[in-house]
TORKOLLUM-189379 format. One line per 3 residues: their letters; for each residue y, x negated, z of C-alpha. Coordinates in Angstrom, 1 decimal, padded with zeros to 4 digits, m for minus. Layout:
<rs>
a = Y:X:Z ~ ...
</rs>
This chain:
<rs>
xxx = 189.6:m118.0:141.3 ~ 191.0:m117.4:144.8 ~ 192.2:m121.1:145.0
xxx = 194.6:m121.0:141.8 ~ 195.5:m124.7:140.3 ~ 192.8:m126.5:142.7
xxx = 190.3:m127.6:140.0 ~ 190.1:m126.4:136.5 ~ 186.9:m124.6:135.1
xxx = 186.0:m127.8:133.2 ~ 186.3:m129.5:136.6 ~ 184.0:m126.9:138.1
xxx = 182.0:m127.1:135.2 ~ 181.4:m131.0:135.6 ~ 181.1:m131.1:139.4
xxx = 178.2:m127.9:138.9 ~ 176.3:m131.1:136.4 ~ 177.2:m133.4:140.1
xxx = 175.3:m130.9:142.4 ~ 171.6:m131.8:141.0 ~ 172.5:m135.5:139.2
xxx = 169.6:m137.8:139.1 ~ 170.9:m139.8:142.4 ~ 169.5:m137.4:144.4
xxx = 165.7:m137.5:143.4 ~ 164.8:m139.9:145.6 ~ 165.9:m138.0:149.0
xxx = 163.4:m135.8:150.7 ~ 163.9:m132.3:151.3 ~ 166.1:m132.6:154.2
xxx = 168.7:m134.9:152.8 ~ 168.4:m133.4:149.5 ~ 169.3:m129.6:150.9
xxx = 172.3:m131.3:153.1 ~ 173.7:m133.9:150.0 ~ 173.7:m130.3:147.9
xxx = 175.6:m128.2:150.7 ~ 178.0:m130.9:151.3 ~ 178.7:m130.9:147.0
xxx = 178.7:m127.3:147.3 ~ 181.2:m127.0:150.0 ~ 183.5:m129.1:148.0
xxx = 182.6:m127.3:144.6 ~ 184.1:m123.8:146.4 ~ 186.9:m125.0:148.9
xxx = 184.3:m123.7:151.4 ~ 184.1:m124.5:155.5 ~ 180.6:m123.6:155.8
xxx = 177.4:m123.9:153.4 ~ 173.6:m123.3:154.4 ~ 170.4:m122.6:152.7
xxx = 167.9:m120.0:154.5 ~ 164.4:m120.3:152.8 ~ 161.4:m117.8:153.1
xxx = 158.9:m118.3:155.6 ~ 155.0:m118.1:154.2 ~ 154.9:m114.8:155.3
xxx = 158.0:m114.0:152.9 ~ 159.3:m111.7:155.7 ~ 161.7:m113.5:157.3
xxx = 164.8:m116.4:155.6 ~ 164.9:m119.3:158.3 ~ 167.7:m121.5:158.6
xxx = 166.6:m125.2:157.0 ~ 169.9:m126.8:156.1 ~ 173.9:m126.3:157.2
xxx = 176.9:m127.5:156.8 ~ 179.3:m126.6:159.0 ~ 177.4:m124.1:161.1
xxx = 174.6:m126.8:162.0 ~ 174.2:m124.5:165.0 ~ 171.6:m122.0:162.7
xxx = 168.8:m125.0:162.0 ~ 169.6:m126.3:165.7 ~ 168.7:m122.7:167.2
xxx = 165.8:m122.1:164.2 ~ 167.8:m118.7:162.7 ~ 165.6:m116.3:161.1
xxx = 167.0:m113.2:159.4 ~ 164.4:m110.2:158.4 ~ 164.5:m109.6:154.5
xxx = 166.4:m106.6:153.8 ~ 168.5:m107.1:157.2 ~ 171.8:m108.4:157.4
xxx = 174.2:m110.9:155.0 ~ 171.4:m113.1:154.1 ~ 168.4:m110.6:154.2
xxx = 170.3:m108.0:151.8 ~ 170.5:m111.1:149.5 ~ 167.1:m111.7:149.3
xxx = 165.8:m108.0:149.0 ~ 168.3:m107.2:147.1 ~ 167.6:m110.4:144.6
xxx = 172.0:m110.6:143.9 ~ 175.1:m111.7:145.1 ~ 176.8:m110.4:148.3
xxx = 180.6:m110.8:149.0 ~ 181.9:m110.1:152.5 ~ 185.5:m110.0:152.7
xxx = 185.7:m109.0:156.4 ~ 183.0:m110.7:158.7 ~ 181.8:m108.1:161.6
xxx = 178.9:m106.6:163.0 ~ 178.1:m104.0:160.9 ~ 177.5:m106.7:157.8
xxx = 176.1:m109.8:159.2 ~ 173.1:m109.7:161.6 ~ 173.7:m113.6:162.6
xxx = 175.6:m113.9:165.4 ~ 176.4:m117.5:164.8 ~ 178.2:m116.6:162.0
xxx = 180.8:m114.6:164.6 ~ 180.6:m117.1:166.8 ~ 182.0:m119.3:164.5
xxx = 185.0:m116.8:163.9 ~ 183.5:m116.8:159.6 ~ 186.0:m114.7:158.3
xxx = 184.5:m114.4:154.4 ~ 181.4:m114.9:153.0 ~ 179.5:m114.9:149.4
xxx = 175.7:m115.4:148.7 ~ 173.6:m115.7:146.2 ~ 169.8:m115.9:145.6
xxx = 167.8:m119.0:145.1 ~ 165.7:m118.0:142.5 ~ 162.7:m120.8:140.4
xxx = 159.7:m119.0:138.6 ~ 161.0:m115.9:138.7 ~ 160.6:m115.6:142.9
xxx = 163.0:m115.6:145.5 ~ 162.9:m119.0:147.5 ~ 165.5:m118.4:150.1
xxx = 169.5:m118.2:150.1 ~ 172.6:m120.0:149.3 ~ 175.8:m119.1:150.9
xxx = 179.2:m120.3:151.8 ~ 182.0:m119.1:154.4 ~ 185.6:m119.9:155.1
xxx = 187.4:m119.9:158.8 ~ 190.4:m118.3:157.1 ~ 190.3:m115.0:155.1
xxx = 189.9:m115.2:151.3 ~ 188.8:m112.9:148.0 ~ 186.2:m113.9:147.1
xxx = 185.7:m113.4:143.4 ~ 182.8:m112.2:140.7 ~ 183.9:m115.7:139.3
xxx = 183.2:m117.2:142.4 ~ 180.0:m115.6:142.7 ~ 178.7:m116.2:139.0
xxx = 179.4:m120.2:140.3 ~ 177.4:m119.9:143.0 ~ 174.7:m118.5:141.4
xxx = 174.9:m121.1:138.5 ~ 174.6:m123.5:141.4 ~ 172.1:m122.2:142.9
xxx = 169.9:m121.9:140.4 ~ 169.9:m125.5:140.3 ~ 169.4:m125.9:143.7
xxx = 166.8:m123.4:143.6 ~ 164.7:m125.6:140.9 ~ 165.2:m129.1:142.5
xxx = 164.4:m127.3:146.0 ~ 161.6:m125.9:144.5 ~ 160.0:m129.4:142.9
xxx = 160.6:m131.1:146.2 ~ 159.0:m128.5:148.4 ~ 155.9:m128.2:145.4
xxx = 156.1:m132.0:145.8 ~ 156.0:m132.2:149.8 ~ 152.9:m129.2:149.9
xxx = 151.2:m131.1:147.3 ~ 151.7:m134.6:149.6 ~ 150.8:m131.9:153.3
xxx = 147.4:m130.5:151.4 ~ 146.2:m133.8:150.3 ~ 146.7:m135.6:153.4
xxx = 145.4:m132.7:155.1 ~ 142.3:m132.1:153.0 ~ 141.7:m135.7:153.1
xxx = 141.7:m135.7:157.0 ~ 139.1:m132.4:157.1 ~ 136.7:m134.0:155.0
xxx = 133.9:m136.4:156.5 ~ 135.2:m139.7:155.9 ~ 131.7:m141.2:156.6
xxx = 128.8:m138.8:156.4 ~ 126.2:m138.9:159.3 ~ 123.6:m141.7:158.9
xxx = 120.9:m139.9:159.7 ~ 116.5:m141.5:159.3 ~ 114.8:m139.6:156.9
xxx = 117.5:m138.6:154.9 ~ 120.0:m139.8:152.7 ~ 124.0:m138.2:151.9
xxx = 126.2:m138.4:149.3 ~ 129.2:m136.9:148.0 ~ 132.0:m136.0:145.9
xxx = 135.3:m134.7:145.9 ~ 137.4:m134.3:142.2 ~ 140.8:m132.5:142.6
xxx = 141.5:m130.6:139.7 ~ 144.2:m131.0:137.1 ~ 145.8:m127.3:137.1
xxx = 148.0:m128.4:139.9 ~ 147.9:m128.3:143.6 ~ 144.6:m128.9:145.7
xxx = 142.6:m126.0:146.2 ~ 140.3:m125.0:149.3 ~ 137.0:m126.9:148.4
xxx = 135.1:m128.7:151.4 ~ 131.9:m129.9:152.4 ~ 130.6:m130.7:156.1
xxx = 127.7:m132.4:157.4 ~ 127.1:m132.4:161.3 ~ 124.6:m132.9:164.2
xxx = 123.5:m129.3:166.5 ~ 122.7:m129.5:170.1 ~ 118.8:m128.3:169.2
xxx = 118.0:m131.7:166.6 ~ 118.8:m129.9:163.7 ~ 121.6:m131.2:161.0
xxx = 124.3:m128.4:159.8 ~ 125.2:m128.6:156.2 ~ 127.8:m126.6:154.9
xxx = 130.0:m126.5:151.3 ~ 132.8:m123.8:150.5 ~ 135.5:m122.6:148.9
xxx = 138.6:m120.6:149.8 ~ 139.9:m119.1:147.3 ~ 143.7:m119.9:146.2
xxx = 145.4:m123.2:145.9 ~ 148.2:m125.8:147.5 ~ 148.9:m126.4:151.2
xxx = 148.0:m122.9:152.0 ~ 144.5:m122.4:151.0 ~ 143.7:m126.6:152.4
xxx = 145.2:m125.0:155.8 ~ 142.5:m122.1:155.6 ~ 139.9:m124.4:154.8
xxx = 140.5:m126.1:157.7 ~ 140.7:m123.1:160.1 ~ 137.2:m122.1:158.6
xxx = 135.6:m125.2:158.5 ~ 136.9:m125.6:162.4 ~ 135.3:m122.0:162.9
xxx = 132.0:m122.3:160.9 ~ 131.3:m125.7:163.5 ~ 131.9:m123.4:166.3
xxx = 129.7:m120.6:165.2 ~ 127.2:m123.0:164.5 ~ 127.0:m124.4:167.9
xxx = 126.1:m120.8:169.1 ~ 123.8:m119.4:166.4 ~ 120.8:m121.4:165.2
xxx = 119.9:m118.5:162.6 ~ 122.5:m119.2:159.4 ~ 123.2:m115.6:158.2
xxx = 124.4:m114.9:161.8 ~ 127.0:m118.0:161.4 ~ 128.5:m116.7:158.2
xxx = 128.5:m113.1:159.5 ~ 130.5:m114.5:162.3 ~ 132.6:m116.5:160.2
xxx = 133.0:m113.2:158.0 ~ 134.2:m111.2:161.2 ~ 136.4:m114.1:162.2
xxx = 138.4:m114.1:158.5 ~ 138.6:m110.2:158.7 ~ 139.9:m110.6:161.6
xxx = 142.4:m113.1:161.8 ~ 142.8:m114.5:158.0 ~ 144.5:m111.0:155.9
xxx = 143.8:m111.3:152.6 ~ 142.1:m114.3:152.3 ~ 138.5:m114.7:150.5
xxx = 135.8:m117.8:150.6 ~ 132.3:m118.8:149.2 ~ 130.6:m120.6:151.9
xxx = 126.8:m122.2:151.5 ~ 125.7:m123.0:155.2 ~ 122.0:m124.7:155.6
xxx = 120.1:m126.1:158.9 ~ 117.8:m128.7:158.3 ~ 115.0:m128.6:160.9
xxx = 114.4:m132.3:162.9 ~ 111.2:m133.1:160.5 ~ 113.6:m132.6:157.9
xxx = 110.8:m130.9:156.0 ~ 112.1:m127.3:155.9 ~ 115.9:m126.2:155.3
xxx = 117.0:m122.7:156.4 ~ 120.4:m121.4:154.5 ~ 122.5:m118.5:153.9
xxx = 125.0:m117.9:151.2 ~ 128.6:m115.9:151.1 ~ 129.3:m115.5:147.6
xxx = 128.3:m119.0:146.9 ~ 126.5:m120.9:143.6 ~ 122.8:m121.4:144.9
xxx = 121.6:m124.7:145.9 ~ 119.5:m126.9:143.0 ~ 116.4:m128.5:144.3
xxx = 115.2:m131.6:142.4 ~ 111.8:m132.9:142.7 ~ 110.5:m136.4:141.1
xxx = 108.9:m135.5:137.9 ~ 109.7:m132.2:137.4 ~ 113.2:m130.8:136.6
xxx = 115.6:m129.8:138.7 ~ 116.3:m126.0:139.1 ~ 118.5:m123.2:141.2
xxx = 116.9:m122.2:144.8 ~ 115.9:m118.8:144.7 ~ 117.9:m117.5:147.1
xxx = 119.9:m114.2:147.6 ~ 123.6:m114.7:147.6 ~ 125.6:m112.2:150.0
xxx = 129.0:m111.0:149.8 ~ 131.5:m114.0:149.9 ~ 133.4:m114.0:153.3
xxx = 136.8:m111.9:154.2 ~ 135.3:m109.2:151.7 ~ 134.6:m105.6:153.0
xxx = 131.5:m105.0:155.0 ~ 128.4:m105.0:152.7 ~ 124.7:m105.6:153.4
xxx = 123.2:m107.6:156.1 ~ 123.1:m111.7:155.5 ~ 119.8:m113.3:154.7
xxx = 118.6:m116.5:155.3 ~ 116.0:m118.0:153.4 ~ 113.4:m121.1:154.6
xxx = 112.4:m124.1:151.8 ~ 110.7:m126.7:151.9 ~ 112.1:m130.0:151.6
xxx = 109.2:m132.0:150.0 ~ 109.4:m136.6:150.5 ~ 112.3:m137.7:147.6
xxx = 113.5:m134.3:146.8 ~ 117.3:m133.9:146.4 ~ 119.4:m130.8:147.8
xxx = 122.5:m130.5:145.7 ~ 125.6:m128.3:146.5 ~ 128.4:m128.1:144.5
xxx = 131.7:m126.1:143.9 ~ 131.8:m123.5:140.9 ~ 134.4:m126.0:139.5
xxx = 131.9:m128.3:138.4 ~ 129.9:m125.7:136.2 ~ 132.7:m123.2:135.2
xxx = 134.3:m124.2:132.0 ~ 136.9:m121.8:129.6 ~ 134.8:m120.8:126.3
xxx = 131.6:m121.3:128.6 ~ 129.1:m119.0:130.2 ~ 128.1:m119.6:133.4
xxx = 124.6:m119.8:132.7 ~ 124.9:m122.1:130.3 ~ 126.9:m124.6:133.1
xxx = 124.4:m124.0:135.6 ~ 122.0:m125.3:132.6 ~ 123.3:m128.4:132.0
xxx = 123.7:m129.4:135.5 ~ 120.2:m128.5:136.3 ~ 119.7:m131.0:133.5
xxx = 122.2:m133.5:135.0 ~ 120.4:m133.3:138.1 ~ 117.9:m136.3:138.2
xxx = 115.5:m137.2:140.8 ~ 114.6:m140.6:141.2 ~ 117.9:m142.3:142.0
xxx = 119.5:m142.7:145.4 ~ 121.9:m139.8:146.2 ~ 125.4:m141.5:145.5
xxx = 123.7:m142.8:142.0 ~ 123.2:m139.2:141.2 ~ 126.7:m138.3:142.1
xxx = 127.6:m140.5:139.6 ~ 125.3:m139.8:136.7 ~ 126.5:m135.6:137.2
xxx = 130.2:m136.5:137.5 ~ 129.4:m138.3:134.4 ~ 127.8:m136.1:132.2
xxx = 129.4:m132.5:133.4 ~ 133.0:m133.9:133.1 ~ 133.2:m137.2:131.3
xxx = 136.4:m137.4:129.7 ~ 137.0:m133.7:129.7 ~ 140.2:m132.6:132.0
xxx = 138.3:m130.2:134.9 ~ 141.3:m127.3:135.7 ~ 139.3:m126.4:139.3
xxx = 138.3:m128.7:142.1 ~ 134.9:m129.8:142.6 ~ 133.3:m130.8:145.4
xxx = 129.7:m131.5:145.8 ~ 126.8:m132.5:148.3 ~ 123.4:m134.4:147.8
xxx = 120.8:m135.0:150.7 ~ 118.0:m136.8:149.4 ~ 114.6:m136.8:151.8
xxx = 113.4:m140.1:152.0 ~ 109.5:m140.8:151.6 ~ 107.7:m141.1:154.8
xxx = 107.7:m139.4:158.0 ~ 111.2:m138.7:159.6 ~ 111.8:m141.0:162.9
xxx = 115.4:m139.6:163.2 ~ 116.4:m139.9:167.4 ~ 116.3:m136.3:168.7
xxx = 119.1:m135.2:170.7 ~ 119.5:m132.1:172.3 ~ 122.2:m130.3:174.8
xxx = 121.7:m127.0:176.1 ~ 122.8:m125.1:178.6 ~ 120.7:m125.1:181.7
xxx = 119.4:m121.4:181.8 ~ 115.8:m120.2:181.3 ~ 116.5:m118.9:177.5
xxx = 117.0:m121.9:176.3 ~ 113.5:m123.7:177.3 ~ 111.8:m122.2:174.5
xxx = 113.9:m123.1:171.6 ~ 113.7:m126.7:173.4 ~ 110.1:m126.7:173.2
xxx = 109.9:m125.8:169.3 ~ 112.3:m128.2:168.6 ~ 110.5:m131.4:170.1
xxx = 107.2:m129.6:168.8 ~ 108.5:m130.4:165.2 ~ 109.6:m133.6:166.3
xxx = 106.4:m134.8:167.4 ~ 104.6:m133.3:163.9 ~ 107.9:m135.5:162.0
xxx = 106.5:m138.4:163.4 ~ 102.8:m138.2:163.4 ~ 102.4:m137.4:166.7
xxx = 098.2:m136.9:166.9 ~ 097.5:m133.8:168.8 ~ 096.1:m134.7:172.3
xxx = 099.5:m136.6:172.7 ~ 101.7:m133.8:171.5 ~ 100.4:m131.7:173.5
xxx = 100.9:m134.1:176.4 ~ 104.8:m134.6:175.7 ~ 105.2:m131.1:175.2
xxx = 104.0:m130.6:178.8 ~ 105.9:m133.1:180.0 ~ 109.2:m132.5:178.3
xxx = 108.4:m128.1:179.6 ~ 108.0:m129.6:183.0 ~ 110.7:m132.0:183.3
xxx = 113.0:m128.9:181.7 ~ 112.0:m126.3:183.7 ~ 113.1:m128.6:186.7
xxx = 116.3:m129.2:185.6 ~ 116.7:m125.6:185.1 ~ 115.7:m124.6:188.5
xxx = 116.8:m127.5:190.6 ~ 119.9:m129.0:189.2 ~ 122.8:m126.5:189.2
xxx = 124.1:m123.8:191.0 ~ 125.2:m120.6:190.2 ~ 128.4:m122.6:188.1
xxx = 125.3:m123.9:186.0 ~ 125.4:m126.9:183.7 ~ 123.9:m128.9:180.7
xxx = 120.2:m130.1:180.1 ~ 119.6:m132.9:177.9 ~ 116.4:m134.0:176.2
xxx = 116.7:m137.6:174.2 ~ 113.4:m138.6:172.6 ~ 113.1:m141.9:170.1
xxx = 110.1:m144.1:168.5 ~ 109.8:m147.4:170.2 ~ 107.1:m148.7:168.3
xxx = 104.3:m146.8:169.0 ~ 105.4:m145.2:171.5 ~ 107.5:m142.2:172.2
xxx = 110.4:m142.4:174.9 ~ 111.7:m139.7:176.4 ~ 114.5:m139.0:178.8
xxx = 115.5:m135.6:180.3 ~ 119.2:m136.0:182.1 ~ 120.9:m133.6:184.1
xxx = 124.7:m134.5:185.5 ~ 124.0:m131.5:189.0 ~ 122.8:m132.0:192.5
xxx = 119.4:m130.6:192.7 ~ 118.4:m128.6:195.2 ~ 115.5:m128.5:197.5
xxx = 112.3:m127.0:196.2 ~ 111.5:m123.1:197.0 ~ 108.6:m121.4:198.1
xxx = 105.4:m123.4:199.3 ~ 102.7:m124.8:196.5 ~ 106.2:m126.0:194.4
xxx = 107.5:m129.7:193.4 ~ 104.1:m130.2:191.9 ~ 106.0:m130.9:188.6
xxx = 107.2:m134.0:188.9 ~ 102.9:m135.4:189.3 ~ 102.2:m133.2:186.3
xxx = 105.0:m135.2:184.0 ~ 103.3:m138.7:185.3 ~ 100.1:m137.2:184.6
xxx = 100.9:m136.5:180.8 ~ 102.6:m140.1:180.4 ~ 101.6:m143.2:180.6
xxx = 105.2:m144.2:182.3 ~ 107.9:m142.5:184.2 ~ 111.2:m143.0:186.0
xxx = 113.4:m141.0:188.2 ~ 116.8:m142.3:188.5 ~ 118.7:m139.7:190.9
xxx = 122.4:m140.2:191.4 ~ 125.7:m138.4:192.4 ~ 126.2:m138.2:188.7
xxx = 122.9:m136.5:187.6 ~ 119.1:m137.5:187.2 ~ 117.3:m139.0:184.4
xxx = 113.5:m138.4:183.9 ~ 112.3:m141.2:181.6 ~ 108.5:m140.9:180.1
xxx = 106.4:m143.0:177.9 ~ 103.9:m141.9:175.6 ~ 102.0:m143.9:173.1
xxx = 100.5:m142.5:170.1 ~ 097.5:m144.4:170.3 ~ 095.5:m145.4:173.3
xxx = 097.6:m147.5:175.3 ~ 096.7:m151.5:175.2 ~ 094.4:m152.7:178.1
</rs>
């Protein structure tokens, strides 16, 4: 060894067993990595020790611990693989000794700076991949050894193990928290309709990408989404988030769901390299009777119905998102008959080893059961598909049970204020009023009065900056309340014969308001469904 009579190889031997004792499990990553370079330091008669790991792109070593040269976490060092002391280390998956520091062998200029006159390095190697770098310096010039190197190594290899638990550890700890905090933690409430669900993490280690979504769309309808990226740990629960944040965004722009997973498609292409997802996305209308969805790669849907058994949806299911351009998405319509169930799941929950497919489709089609309320039936599949059995995948699942009766679910819609949008306004509180038994003579009223009271907004309320039209309607009884709000400053009426819309609104109601403000106007209107009380 360059330091003749300092320690002894069995003192070496026994301080190596000091670098990863049990004292230092209870340390997180950043203490651990500076307890082991302080050891190290001492282990080698070294001035300087730091640890470079690889970023999740696994092209660049970044500076996460030093001792000596605190400077290179301070200023967030990263070294290209393949460049420089550190980088050829990595590439090169060996040792490095540097008996002369200058430019033409060591990229970091801290490490001049410094005045490091002699380096070695090493790989940190656990399950057969390269995790970062280990490597010590001295201020004076020194040999270093093959000897000293082979230490290093057996060092490092330690290092490279209890580095490697932590880290597993702390991604493990990240993707939980973070999964936890991208799923619902209260699904919607919503009349008519009733939601339940489940998340299982699986036993094969790490959390994967499996999410469900439930949310309210400007037009009254409800978004309900379940997916799966594929891959597992913090990485994939990062990309589910990403997506999930994108699909919400789509969704706000496309009411057609094939055109929100083609989007979301163009968006992972795009942005996402490499990465794949199933993705289920479904729009259930306000009556709640019919459900439009579109699949990417994803398990169909099972539709239960009381007294019958449950059974897949017919449906086509497209290429799974991030894949190569294929055939144009589809959307299919159902019908969501009173007390049928809507059930989503993740292939985790079918999918077993020494089992078709088919066959786990089968049994949860059996599991299935109408009849109960929608957590109940959670229950009752979680029960029979896994039981006691250890499940190696996530699984994730969704249940939307339609409640007898007709839907009396508040409508609420915003919209931009432009003329395109007054017609997908109109359907939408056209299905309302069916929803909730509206007889004809006054649907067709309300419908008037809500085209009138839009139309207004649209004409009189903005400028060229434009702005946001809201239509509220709710039962009150009998009756049906409306309220169409702007937040502009209208401006006067054009052309002669106009303003005549504001007596054809009173004329369809049987009461209306006009509150007009610096903030906006609200029209409010009254309908009841029978003949109004004398």
């Amino acid at each position: 060894m360059s330091a003749p009579g300092s320690v002894t190889d069995e003192d070496r031997l026994r301080r190596i067993e000091q670098v990863t004792d049990t004292a230092l499990s209870h340390l997180d990553v950043g203490d651990l990595l500076a307890e082991l370079l302080d050891r190290v330091r001492v282990l080698l008669s070294a001035d300087t020790a730091a640890v470079l790991l690889l970023d999740p792109s696994e092209t660049y070593l970044v500076a996460t611990a030093a001792r000596g040269i605190e400077e290179e976490v301070r200023q967030g060092v990263r070294i290209p693989v393949g460049k420089g002391f550190a980088g050829r280390i990595a590439a090169e998956r060996r040792a490095v000794i540097i008996d002369d520091v200058d430019h033409s062998n060591v990229l970091n200029p801290i490490l001049r700076e410094k005045d490091i006159r002699s380096l070695v390095g090493v790989p940190l190697i656990a399950e057969g991949g390269v995790l970062g770098v280990l490597h010590v310096g001295t201020l004076s010039s020194r040999i270093f050894t093959q000897d000293d190197a082979e230490l290093l190594q057996m060092v490092a290899d330690r290092v490279a193990l209890v580095t490697r638990t932590h880290l597993s550890d702390l991604d493990r700890a990240a993707a939980s928290v973070l999964q936890r905090s991208l799923m619902p933690g209260q699904l919607p409430k919503v009349n008519g309709v009733e939601f339940a669900a489940r998340y299982v993490p699986g036993e094969a280690g790490g959390l994967g990408g499996d999410w469900y979504d439930v949310f309210s769309l400007p037009s009254g309808r409800l978004g309900v989404v379940i997916g799966d990226v594929v891959g597992r740990g913090l990485q994939a629960a990062v990309i589910m988030g990403r997506l999930r944040s994108a699909l919400r965004a789509f969704a706000l722009e496309e009411d057609d769901p094939a055109e929100v997973l083609e989007r979301l498609d163009g968006n992972v292409q795009h942005f996402e390299d490499g990465v794949m997802a199933t993705v289920l996305y479904a729009i259930f209308e306000p009556s709640l009777d019919r459900v439009s969805l579109s699949t990417a790669g994803h398990l169909p849907p099972i539709m239960g119905r009381p007294g019958e058994r449950s059974a897949l949806i017919n449906v086509p299911v497209d290429l799974p998102v991030g894949v190569s351009v294929g055939p144009p998405r589809r959307t299919t319509v159902i019908d969501l008959p009173p007390e049928a169930l809507f059930f989503l799941y993740t292939d985790g929950l079918v999918e077993r080893r020494g089992q078709s497919l088919d066959t786990g489709l089968e049994l949860l089609c059996d599991a299935v059961r109408p009849g109960a309320d929608s957590d109940a039936v959670c229950t009752a599949v979680l029960h029979q598909m896994i039981g006691p059995t250890a499940v190696g995948d996530d699984v994730a699942m969704l249940v939307a049970r339609r409640l007898e009766g007709p839907a009396v679910v508040p409508l609420n819609i915003v919209v931009p204020a432009v003329p395109r949008t007054l017609s997908d306004v109109r359907a939408t509180v056209r299905r309302w009023l069916h929803a909730v038994d509206a007889p004809p003579d006054v649907a067709a009223d309300v419908l008037v009065a809500v085209g009138e009271a839009c139309a207004n907004v649209v004409e009189h309320a903005y400028g060229p900056g434009g702005g946001t039209l809201t239509v509220q309607m709710e039962l009150d009884g009998p009756t049906v309340v409306t309220n169409v709000r702007d937040n502009g400053r209208w401006r006067p009426a054009r052309g002669e014969d106009r303003g005549r819309g504001t007596s054809l609104i009173r004329a369809c109601s049987d009461h209306m308001d006009v509150i007009a403000g610096v903030g906006g106007t609200t029209v409010t209107f009254r309908r009841h469904l029978t003949e109004a009380p004398q």
